[in-house]
N, C-alpha and C positions, 0 to 999 in steps of 0.2 A: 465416756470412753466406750469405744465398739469393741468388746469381748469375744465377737464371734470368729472373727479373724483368728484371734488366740490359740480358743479351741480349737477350730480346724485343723489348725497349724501342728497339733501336736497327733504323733503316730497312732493307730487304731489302736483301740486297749487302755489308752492313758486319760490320765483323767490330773487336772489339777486346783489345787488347792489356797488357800494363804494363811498365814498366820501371824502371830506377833505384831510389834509394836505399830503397823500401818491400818490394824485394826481398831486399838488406841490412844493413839496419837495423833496432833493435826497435821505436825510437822515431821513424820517419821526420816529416817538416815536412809532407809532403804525399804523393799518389799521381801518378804520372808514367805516364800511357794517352797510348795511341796507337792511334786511330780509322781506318780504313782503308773506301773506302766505291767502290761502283761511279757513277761518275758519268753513267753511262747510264741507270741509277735513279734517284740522287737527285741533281737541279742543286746543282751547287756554291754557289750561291745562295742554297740553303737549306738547304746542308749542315749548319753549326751548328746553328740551330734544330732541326735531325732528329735531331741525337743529345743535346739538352737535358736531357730528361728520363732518359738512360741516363744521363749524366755529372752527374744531381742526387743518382741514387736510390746510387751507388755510394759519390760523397762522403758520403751521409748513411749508408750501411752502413759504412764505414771510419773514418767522424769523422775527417777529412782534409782538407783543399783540393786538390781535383782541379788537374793542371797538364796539358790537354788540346793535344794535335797533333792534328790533322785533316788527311789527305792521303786523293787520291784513290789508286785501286789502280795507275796509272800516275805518278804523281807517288812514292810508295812504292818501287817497281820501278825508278823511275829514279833515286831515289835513297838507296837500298838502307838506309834507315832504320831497317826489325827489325833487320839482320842486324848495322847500327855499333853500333847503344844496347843490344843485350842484350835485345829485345823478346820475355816469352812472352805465350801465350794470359793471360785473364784465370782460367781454370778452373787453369789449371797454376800461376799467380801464386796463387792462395789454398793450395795444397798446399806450396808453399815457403815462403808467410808464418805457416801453421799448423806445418810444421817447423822454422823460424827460433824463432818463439817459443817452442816444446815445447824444442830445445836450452838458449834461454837460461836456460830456467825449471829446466830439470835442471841446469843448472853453476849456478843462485844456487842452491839445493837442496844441491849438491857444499856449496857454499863456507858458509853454514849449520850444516853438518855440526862438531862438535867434532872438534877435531887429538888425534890417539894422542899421546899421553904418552911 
């Protein structure tokens, strides 16, 4: 999946995140982002809107349903949201979901394998 697109996509200031179960799971229901955004940039007013098109291009890289949080970088800070949910980068989040899978795929591979006699 090409991430770069993503981040672009999203308003100067912003920065996003993933969390939850597509971090541990093979087969997750959805992706769980967390949007973090300078609101001296962009109004909270149009905050949604400005990160739209980052959180369309991601659900369609994942085949997923995006389950998106939006907080400002003060709103974040106050209430310490990466640090309760387990929040990494999304570039960190794709080296985990490619390692996740590359395990699971080696132990169905293991389990495949004929038993010694």
């Amino acid at each position: 999946m090409e991430i770069q697109p993503i981040i672009t996509s999203l308003p100067d200031g912003a920065t996003i995140y993933v969390f939850g179960s597509f971090l541990k799971n093979k087969q997750p229901h959805d992706i769980d982002v967390l949007i973090t955004y300078d609101s001296r940039i962009c109004a909270p007013a149009r905050a949604h809107s400005a990160v739209a098109e980052a959180v369309h291009k991601l659900g369609r890289d994942v085949f997923l349903p995006v389950h998106l949080t939006l907080l400002t970088l003060e709103e974040e800070q106050g209430t310490q949201f990466k640090r309760e949910n387990g929040c990494i980068s999304l570039e960190e989040a794709m080296v985990v979901r490619e390692s996740l899978l590359k395990a699971d795929d080696a132990e169905s591979k293991r389990a495949d394998q004929p038993k010694p006699v």
